[in-house]
C-alpha positions as CSV (number, residue, x, y, z in Angstrom):
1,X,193.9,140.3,27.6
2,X,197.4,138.9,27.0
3,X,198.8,142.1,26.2
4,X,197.4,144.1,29.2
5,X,198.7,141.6,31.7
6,X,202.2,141.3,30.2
7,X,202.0,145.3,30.5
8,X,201.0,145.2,34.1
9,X,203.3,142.7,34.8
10,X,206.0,144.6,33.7
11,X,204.8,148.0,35.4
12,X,205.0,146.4,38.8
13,X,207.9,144.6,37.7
14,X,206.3,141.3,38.8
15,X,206.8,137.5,38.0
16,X,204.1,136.6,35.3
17,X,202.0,133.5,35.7
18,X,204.0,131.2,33.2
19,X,200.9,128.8,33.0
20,X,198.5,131.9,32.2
21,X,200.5,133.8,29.7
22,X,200.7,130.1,27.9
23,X,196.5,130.0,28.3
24,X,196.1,133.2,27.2
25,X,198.7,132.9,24.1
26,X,196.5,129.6,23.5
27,X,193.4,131.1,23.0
28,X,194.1,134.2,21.1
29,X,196.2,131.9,18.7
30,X,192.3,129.6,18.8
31,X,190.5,132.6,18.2
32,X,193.1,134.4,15.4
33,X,192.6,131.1,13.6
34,X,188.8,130.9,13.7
35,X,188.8,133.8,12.8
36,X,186.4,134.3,9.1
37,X,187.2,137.0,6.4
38,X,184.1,138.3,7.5
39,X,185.5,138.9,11.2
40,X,188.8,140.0,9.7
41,X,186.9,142.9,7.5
42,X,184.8,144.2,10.7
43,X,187.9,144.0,13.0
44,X,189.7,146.3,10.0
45,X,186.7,148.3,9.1
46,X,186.4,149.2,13.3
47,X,190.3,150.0,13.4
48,X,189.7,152.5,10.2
49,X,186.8,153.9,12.0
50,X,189.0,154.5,15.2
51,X,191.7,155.9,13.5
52,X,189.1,158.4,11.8
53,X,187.7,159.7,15.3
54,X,191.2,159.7,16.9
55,X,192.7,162.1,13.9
56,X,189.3,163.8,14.4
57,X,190.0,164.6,18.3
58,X,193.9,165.7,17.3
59,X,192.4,168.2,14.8
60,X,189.9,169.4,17.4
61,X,193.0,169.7,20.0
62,X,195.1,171.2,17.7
63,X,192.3,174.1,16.5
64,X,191.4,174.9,20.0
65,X,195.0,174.8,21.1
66,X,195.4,177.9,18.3
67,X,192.0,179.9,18.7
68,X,191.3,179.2,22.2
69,X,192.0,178.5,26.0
70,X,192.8,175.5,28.0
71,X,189.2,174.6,29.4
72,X,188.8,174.0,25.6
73,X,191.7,172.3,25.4
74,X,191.0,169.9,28.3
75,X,187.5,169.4,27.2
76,X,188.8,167.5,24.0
77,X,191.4,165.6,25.7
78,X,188.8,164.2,27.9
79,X,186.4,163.0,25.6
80,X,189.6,161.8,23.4
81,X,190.6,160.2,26.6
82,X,186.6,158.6,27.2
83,X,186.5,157.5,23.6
84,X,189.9,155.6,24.1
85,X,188.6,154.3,27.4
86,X,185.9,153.3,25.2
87,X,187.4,151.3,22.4
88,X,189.8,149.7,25.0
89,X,192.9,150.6,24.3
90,X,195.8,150.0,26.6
91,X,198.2,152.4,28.7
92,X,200.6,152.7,26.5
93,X,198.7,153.7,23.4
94,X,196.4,156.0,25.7
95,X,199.6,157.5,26.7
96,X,200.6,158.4,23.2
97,X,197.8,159.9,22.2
98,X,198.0,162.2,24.8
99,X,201.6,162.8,23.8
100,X,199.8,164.6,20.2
């Protein structure tokens, strides 16, 4: 959560809440160090896995950018775009992967 609302912050070029951002910093440092090797494999194992079905999606838009039209095109960048909605990732990495 941290992340997202420094990024909106900044977008609308607002004053954060100083007493929030230190919340939110204190509980993402709590959970980060009770944290368990156990949680620290899934969390990497689901990153691996989302890297996997992101390169899978570029390959897709890349093939159907060669053999064929835009609705094709479009079709992949939406459900890239879904899955990405999906796995929550934030404006700024949505908008890079649109940039491939």
């Amino acid at each position: 959560m941290g992340p997202f609302y420094k990024e909106v912050v900044e977008k609308l070029q607002a004053t954060a809440d100083v007493q929030l951002v230190a919340a939110i910093e204190y509980v993402a440092h709590r959970q980060q160090s009770s944290a368990t090797p156990a949680k620290h494999r899934a969390f990497a194992s689901c990153r691996a896995k989302n890297k996997q079905k992101l390169e899978e999606f570029d390959a897709k838009i890349t093939k159907n950018k060669e053999g064929f039209g835009d609705a094709e095109v479009f079709d992949v960048s939406c459900a890239k775009a879904e899955y990405l909605a999906q796995i929550g990732a934030t404006v700024s990495e949505a908008f890079c992967a649109s940039a491939t």
